[in-house]
N, CA, C, O and CB atoms as a CASP TS submission, in Angstrom:
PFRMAT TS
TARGET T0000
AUTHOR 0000-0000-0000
METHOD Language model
MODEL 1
PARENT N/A
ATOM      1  N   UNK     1      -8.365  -3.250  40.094  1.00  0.00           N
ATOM      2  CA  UNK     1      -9.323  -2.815  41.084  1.00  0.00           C
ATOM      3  C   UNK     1     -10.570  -2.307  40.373  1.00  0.00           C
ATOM      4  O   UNK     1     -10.443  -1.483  39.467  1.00  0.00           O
ATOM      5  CB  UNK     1      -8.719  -1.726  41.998  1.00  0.00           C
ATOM      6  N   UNK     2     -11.456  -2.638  40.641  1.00  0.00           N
ATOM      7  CA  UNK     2     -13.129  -2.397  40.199  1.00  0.00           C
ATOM      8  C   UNK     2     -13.093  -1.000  40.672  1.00  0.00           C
ATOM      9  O   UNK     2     -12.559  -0.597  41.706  1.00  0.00           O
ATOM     10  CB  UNK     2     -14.524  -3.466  41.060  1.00  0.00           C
ATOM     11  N   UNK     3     -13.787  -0.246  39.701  1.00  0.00           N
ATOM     12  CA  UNK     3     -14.315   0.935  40.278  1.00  0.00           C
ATOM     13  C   UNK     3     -15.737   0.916  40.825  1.00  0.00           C
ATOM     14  O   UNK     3     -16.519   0.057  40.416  1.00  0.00           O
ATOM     15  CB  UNK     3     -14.228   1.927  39.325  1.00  0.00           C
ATOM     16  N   UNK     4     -16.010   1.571  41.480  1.00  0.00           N
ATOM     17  CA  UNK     4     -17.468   1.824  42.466  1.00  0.00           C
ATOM     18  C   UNK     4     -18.261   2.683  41.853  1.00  0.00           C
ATOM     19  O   UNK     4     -17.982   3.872  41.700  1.00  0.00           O
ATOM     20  CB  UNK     4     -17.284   2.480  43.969  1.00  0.00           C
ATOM     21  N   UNK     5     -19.441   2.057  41.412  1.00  0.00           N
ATOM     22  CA  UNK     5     -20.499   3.361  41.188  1.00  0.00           C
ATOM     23  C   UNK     5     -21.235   3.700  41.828  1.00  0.00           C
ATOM     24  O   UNK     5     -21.846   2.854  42.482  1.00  0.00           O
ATOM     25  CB  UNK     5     -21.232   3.427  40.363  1.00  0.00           C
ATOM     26  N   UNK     6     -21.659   5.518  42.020  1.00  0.00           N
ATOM     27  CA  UNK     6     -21.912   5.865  43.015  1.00  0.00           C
ATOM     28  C   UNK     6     -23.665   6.290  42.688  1.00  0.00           C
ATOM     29  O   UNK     6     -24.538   6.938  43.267  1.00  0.00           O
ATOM     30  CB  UNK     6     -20.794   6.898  43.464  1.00  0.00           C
ATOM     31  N   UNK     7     -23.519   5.349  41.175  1.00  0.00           N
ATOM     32  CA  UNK     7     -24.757   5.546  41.112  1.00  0.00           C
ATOM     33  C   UNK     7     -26.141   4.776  40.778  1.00  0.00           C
ATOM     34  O   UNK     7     -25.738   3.874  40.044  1.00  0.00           O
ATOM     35  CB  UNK     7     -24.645   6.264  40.541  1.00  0.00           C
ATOM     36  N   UNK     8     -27.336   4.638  40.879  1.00  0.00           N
ATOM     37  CA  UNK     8     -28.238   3.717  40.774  1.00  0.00           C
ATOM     38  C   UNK     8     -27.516   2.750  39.319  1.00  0.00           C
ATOM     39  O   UNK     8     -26.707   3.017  38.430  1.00  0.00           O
ATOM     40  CB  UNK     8     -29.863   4.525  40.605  1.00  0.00           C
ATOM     41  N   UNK     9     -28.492   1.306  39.779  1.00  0.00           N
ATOM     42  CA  UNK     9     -28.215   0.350  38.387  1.00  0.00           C
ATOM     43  C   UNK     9     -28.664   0.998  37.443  1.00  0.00           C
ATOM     44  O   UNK     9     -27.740   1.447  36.766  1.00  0.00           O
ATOM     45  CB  UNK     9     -28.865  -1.061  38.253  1.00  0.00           C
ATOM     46  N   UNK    10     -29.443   1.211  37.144  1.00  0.00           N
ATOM     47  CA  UNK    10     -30.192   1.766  35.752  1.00  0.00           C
ATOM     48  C   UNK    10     -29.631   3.224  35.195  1.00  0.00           C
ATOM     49  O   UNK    10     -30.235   3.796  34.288  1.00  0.00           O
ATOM     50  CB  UNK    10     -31.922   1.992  36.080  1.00  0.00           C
ATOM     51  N   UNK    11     -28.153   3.924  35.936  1.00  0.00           N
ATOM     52  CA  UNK    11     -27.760   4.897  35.586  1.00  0.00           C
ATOM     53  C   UNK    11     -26.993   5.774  34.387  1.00  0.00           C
ATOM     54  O   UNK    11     -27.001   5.084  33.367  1.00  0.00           O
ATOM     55  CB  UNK    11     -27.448   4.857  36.270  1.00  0.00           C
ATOM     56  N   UNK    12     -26.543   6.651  34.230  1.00  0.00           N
ATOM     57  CA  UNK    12     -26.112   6.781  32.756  1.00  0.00           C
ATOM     58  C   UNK    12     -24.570   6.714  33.610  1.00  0.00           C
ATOM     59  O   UNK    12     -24.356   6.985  34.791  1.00  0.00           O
ATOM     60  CB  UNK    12     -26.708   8.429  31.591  1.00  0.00           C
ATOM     61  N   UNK    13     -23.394   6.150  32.313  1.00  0.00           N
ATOM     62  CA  UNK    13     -22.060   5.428  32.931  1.00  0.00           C
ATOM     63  C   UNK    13     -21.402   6.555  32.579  1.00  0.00           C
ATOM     64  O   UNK    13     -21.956   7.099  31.623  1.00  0.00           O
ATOM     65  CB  UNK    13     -21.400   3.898  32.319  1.00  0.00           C
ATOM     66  N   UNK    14     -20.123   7.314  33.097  1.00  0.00           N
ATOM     67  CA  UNK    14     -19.239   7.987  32.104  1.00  0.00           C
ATOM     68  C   UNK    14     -18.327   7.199  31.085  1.00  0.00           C
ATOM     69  O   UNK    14     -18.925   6.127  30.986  1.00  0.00           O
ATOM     70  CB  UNK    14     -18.373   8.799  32.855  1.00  0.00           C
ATOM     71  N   UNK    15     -17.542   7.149  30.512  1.00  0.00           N
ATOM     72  CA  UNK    15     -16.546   7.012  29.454  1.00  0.00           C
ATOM     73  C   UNK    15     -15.683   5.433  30.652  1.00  0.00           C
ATOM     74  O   UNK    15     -15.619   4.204  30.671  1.00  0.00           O
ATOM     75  CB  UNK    15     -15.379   9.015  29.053  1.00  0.00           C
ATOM     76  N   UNK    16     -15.154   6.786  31.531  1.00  0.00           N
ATOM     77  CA  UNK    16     -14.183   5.443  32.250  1.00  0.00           C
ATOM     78  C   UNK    16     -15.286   4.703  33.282  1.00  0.00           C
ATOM     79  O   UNK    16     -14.697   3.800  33.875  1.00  0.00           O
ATOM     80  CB  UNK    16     -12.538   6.125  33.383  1.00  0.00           C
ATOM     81  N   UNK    17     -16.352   4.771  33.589  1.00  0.00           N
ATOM     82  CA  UNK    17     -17.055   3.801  34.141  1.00  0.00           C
ATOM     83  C   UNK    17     -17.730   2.819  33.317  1.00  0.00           C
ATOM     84  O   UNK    17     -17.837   1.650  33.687  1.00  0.00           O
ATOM     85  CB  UNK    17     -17.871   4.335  34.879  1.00  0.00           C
ATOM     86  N   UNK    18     -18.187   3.240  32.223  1.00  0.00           N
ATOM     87  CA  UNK    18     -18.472   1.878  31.192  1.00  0.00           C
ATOM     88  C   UNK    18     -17.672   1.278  30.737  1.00  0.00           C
ATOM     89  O   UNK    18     -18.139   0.261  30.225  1.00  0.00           O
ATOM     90  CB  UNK    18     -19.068   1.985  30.117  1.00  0.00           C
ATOM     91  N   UNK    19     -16.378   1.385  30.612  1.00  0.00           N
ATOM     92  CA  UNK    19     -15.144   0.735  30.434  1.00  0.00           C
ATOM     93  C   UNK    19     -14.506  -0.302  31.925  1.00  0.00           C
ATOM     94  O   UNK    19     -14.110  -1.467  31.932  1.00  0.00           O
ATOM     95  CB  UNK    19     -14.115   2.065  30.031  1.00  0.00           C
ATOM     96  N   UNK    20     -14.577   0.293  32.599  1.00  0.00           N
ATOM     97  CA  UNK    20     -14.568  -0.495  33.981  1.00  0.00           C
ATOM     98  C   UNK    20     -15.544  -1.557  34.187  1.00  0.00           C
ATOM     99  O   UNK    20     -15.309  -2.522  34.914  1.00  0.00           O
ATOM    100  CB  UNK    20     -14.795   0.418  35.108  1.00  0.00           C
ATOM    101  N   UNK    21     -16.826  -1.360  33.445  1.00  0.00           N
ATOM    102  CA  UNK    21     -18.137  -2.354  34.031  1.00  0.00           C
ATOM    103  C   UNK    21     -17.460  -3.297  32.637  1.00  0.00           C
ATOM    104  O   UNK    21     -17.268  -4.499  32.825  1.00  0.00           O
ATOM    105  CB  UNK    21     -20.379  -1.575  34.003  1.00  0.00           C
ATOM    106  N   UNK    22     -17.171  -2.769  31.459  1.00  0.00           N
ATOM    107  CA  UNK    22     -16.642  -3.685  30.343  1.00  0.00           C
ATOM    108  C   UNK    22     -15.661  -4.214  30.343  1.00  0.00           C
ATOM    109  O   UNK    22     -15.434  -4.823  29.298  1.00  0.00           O
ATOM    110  CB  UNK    22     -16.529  -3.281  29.349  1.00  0.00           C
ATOM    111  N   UNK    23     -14.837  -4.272  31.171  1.00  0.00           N
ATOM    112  CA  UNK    23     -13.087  -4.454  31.595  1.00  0.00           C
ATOM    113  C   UNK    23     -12.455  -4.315  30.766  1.00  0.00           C
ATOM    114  O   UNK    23     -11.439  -4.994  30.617  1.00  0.00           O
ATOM    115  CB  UNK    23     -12.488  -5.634  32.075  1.00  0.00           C
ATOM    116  N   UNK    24     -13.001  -2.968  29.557  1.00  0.00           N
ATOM    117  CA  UNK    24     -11.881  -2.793  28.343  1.00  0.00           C
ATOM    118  C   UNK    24     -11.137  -1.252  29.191  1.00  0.00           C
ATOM    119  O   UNK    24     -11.033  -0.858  30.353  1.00  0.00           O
ATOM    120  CB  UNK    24     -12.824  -2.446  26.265  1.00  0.00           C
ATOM    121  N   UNK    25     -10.823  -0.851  28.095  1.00  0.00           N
ATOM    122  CA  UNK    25      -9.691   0.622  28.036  1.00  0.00           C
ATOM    123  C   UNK    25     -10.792   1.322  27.179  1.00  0.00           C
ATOM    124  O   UNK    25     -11.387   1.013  26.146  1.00  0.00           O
ATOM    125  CB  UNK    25      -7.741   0.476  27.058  1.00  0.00           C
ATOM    126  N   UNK    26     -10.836   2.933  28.460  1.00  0.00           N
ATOM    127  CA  UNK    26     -10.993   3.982  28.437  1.00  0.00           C
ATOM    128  C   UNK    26     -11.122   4.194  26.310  1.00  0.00           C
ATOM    129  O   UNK    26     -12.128   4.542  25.691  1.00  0.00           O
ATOM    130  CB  UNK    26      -9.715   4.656  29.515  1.00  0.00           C
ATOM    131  N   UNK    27     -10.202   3.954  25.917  1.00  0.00           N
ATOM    132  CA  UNK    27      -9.266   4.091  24.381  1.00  0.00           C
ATOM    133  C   UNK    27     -10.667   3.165  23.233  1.00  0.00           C
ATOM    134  O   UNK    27     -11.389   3.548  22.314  1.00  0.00           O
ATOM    135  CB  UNK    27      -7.058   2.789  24.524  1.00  0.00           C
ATOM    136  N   UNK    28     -10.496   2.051  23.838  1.00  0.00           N
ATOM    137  CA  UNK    28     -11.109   1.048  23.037  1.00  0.00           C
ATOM    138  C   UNK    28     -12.826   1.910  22.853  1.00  0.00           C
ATOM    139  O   UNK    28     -13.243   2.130  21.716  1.00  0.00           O
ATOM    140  CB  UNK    28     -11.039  -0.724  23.991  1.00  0.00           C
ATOM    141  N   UNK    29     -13.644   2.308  24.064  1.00  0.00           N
ATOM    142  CA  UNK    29     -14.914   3.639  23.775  1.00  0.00           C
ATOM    143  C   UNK    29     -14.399   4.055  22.854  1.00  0.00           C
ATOM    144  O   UNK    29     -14.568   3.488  21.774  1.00  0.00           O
ATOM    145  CB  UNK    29     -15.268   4.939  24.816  1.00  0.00           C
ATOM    146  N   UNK    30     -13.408   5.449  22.984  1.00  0.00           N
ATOM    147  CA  UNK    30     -13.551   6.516  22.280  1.00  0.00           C
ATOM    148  C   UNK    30     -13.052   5.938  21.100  1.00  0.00           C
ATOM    149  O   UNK    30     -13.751   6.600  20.332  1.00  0.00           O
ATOM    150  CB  UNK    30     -12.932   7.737  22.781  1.00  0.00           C
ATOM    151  N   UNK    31     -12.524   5.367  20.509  1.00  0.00           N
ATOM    152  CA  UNK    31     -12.210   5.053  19.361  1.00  0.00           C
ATOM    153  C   UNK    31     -13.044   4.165  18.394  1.00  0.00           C
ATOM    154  O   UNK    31     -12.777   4.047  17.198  1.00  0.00           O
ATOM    155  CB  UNK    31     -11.163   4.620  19.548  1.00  0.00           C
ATOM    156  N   UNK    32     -14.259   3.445  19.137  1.00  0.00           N
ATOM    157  CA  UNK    32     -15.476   3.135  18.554  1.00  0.00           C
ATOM    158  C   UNK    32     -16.099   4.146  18.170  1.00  0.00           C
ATOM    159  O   UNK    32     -16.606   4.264  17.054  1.00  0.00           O
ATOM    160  CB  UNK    32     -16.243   2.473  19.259  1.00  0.00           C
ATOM    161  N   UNK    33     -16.124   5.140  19.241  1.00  0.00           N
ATOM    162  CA  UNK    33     -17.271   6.382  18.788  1.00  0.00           C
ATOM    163  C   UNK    33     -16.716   7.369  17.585  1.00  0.00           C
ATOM    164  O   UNK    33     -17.498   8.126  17.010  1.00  0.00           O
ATOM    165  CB  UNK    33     -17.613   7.503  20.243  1.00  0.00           C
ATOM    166  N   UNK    34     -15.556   7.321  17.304  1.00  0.00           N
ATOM    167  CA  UNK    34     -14.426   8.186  16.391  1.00  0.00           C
ATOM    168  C   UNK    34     -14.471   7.632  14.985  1.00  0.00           C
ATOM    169  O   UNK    34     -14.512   8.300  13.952  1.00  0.00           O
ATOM    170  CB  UNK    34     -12.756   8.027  16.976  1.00  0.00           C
ATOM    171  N   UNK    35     -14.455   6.118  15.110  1.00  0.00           N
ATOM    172  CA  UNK    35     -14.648   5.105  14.226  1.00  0.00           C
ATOM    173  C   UNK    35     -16.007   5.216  13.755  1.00  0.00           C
ATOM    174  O   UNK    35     -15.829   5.091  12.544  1.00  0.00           O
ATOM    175  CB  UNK    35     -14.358   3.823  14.793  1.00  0.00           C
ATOM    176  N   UNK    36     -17.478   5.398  13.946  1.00  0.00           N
ATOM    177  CA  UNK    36     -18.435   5.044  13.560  1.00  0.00           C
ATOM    178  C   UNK    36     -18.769   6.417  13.091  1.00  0.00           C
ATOM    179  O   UNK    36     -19.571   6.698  12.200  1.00  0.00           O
ATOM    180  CB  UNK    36     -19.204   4.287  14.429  1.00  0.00           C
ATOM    181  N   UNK    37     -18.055   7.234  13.800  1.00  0.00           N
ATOM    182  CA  UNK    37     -18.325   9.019  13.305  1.00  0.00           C
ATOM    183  C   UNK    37     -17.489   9.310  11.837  1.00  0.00           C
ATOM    184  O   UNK    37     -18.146   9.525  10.818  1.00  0.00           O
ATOM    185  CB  UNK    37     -17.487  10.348  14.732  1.00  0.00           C
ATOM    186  N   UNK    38     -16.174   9.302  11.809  1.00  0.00           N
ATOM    187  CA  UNK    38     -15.858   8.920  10.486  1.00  0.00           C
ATOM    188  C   UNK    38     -15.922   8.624   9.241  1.00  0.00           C
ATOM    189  O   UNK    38     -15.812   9.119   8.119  1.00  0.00           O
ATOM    190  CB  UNK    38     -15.692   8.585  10.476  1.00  0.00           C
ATOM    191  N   UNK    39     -16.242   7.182  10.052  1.00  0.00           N
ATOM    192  CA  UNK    39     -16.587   5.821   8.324  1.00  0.00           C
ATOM    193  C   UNK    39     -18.078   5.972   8.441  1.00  0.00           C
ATOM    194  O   UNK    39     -18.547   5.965   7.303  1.00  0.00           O
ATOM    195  CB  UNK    39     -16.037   3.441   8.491  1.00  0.00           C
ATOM    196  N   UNK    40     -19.010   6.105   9.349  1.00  0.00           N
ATOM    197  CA  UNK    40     -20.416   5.996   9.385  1.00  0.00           C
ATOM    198  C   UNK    40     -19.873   4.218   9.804  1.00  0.00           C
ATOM    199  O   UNK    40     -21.064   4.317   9.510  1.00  0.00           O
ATOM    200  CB  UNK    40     -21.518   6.542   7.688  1.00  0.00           C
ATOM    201  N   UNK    41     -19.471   3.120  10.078  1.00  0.00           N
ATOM    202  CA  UNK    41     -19.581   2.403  10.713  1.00  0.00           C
ATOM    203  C   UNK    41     -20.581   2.428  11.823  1.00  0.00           C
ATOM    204  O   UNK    41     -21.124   3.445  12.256  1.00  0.00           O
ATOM    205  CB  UNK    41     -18.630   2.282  10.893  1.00  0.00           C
ATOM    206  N   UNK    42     -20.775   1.156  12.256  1.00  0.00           N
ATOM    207  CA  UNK    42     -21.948   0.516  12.812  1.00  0.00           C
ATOM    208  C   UNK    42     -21.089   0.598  14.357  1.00  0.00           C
ATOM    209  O   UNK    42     -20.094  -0.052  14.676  1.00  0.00           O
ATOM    210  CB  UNK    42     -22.475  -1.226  12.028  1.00  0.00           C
ATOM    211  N   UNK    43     -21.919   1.731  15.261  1.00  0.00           N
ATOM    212  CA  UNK    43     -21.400   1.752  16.739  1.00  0.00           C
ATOM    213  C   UNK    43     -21.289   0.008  17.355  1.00  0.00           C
ATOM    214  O   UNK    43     -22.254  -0.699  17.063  1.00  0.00           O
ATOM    215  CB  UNK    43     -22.674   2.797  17.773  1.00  0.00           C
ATOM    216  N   UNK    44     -20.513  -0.436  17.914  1.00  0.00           N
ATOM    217  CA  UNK    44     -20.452  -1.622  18.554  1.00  0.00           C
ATOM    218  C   UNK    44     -20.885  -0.725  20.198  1.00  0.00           C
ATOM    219  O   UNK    44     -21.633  -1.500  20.794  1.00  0.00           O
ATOM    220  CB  UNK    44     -18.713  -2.561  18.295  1.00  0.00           C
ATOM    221  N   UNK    45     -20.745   0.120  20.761  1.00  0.00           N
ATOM    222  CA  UNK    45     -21.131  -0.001  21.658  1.00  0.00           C
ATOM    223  C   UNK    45     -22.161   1.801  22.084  1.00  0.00           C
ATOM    224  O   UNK    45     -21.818   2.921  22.464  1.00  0.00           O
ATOM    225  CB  UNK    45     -19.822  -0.602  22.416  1.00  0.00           C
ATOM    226  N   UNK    46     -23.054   1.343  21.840  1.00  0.00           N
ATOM    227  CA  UNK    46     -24.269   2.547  21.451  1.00  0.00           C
ATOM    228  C   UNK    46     -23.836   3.378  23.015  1.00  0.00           C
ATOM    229  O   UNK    46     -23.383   2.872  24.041  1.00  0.00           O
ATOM    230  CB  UNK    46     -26.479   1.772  21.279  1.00  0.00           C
ATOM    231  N   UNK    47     -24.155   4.741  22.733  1.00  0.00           N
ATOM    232  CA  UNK    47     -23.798   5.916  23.521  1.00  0.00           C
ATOM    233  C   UNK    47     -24.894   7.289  23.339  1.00  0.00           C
ATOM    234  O   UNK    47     -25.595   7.553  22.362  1.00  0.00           O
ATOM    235  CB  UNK    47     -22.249   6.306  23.031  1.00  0.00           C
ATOM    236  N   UNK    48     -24.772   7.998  24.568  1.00  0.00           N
ATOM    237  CA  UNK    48     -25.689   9.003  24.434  1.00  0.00           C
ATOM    238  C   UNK    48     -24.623  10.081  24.453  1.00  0.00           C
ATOM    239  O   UNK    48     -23.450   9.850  24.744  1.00  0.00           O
ATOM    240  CB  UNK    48     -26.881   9.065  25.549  1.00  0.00           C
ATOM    241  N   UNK    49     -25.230  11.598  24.035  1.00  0.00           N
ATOM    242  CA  UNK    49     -24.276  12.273  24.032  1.00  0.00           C
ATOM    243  C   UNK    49     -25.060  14.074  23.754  1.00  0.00           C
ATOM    244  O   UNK    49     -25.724  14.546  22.832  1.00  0.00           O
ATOM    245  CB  UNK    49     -23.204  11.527  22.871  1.00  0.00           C
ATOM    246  N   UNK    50     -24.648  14.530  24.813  1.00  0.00           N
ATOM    247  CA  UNK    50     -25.587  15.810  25.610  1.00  0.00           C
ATOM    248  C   UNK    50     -24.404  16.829  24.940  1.00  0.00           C
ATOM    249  O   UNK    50     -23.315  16.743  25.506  1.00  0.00           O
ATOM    250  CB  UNK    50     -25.786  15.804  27.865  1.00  0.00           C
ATOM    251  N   UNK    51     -24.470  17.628  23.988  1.00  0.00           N
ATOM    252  CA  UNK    51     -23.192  18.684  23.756  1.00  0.00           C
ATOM    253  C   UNK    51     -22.066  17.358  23.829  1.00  0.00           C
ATOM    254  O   UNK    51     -22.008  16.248  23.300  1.00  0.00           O
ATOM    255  CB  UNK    51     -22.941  20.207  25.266  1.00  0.00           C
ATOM    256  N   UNK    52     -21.414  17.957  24.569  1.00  0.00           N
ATOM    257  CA  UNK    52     -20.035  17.225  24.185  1.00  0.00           C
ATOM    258  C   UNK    52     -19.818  16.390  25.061  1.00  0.00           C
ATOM    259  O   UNK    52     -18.981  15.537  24.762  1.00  0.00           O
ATOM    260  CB  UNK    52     -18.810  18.012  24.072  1.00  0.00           C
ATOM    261  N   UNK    53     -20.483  16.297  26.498  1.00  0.00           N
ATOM    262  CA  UNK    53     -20.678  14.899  27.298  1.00  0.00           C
ATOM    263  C   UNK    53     -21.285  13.584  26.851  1.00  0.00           C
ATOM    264  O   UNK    53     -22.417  13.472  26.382  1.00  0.00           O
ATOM    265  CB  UNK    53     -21.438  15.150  28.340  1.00  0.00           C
ATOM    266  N   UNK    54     -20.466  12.656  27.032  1.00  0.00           N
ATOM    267  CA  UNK    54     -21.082  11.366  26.243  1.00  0.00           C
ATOM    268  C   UNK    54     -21.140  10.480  27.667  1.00  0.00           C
ATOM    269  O   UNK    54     -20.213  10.414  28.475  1.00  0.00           O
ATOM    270  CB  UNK    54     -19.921  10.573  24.750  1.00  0.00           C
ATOM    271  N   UNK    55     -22.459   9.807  27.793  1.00  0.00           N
ATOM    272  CA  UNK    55     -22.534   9.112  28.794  1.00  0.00           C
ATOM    273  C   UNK    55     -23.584   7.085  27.743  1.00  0.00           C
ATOM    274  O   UNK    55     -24.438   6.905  26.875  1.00  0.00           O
ATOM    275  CB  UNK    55     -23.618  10.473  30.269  1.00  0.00           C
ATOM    276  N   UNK    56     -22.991   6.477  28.351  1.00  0.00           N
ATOM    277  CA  UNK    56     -23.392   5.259  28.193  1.00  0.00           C
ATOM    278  C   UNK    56     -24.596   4.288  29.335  1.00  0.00           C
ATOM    279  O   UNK    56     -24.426   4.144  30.546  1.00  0.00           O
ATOM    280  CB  UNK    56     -22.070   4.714  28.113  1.00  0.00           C
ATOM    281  N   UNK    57     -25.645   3.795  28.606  1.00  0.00           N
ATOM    282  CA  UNK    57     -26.768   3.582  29.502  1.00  0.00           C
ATOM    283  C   UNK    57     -26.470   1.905  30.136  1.00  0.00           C
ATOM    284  O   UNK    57     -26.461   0.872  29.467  1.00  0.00           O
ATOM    285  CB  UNK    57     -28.363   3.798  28.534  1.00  0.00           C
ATOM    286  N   UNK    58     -26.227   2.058  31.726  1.00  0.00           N
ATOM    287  CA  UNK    58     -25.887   0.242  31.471  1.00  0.00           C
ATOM    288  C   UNK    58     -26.641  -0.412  31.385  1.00  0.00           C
ATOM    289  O   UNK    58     -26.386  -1.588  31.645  1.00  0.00           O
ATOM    290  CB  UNK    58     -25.280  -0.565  32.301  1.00  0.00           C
ATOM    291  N   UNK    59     -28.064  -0.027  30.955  1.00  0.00           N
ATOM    292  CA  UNK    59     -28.990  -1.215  30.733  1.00  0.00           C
ATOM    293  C   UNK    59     -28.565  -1.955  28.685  1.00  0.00           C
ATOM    294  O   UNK    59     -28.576  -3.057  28.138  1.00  0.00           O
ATOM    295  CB  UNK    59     -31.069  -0.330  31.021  1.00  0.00           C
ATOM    296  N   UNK    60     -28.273  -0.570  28.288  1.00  0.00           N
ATOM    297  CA  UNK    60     -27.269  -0.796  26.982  1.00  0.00           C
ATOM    298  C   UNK    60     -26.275  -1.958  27.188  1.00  0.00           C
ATOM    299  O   UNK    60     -26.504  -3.125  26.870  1.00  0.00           O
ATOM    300  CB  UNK    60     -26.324   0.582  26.678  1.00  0.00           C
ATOM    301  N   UNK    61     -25.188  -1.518  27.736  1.00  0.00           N
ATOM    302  CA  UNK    61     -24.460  -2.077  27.840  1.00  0.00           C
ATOM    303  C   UNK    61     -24.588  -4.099  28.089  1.00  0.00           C
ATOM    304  O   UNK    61     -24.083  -5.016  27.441  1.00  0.00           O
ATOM    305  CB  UNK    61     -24.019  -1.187  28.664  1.00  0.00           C
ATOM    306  N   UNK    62     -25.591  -4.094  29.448  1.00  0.00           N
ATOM    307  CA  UNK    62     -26.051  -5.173  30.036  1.00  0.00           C
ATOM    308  C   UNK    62     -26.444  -6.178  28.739  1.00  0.00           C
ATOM    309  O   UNK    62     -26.265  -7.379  28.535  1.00  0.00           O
ATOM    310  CB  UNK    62     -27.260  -4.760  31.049  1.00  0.00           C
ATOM    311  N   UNK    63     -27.052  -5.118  27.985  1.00  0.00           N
ATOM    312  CA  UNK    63     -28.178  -5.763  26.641  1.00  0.00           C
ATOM    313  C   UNK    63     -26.792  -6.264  25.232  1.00  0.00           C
ATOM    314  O   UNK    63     -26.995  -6.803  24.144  1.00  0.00           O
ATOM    315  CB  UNK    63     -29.704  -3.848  25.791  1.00  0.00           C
ATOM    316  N   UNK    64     -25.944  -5.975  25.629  1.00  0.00           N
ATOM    317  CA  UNK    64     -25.040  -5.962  24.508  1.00  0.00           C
ATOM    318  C   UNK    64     -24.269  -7.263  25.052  1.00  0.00           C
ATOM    319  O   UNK    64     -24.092  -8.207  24.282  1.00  0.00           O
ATOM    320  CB  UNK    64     -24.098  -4.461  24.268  1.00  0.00           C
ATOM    321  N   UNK    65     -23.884  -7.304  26.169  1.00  0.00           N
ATOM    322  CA  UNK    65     -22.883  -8.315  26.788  1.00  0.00           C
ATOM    323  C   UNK    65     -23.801  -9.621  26.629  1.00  0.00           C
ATOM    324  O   UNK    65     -23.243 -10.615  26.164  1.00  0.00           O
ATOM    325  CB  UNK    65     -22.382  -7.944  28.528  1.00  0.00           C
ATOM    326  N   UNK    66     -25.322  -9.721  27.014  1.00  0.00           N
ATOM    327  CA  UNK    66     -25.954 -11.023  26.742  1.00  0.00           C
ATOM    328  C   UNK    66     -26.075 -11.664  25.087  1.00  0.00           C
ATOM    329  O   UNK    66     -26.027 -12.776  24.560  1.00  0.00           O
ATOM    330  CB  UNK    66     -27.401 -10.826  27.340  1.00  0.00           C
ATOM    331  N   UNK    67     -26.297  -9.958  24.563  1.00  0.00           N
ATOM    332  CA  UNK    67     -26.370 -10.298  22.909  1.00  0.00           C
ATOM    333  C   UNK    67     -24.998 -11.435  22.283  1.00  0.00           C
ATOM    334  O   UNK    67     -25.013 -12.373  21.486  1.00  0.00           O
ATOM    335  CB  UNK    67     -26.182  -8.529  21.988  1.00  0.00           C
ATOM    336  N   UNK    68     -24.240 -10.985  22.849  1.00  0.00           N
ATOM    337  CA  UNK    68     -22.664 -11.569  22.687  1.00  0.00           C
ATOM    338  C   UNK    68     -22.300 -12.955  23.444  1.00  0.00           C
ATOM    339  O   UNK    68     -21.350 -13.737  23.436  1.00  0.00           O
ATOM    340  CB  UNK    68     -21.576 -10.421  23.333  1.00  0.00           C
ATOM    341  N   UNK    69     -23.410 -12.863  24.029  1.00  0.00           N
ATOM    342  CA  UNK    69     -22.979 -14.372  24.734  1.00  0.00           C
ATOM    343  C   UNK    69     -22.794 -15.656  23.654  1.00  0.00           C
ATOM    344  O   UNK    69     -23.834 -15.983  23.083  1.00  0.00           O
ATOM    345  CB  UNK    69     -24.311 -14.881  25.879  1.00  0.00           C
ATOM    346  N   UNK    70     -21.959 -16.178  23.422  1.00  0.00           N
ATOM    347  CA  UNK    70     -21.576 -17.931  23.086  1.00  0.00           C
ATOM    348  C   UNK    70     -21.952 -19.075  23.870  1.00  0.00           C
ATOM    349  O   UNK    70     -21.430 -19.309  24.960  1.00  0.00           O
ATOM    350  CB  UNK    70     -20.129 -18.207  23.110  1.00  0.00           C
ATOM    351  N   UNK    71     -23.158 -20.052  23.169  1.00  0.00           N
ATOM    352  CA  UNK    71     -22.793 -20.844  24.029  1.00  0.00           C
ATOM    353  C   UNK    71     -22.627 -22.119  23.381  1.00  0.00           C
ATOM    354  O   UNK    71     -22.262 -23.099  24.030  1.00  0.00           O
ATOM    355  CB  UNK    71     -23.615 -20.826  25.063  1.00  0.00           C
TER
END
């Protein structure tokens, strides 16, 4: 089941709503962001982050899924 956002397109996503628009796991985020904090690795999926709230921009996101396109 799709989750609903209750908020404009151009909005900032939480954790489990950018994962929902990505159809990955909640897990697969935080463990990019854990991963690139760490090793200094290269974020695969860029994030903002206010104190300890981390929110994801879906125009980011949008920009990442075309980057990745195969054709």
């Amino acid at each position: 089941m799709a989750l609903k956002l209750k908020r404009p397109e151009s909005a900032l996503l939480t954790t489990k709503e950018a994962a929902s628009f990505l159809s990955l796991s909640e897990k697969t985020l935080v463990m990019d962001r854990h991963k690139a904090a760490r090793k200094g690795a290269t974020l695969q999926f860029p994030y903002i982050k206010f104190g300890t709230t981390v929110r994801y921009k879906r125009s980011d996101l949008e920009a990442l899924i075309d980057a990745s396109r195969v054709e």
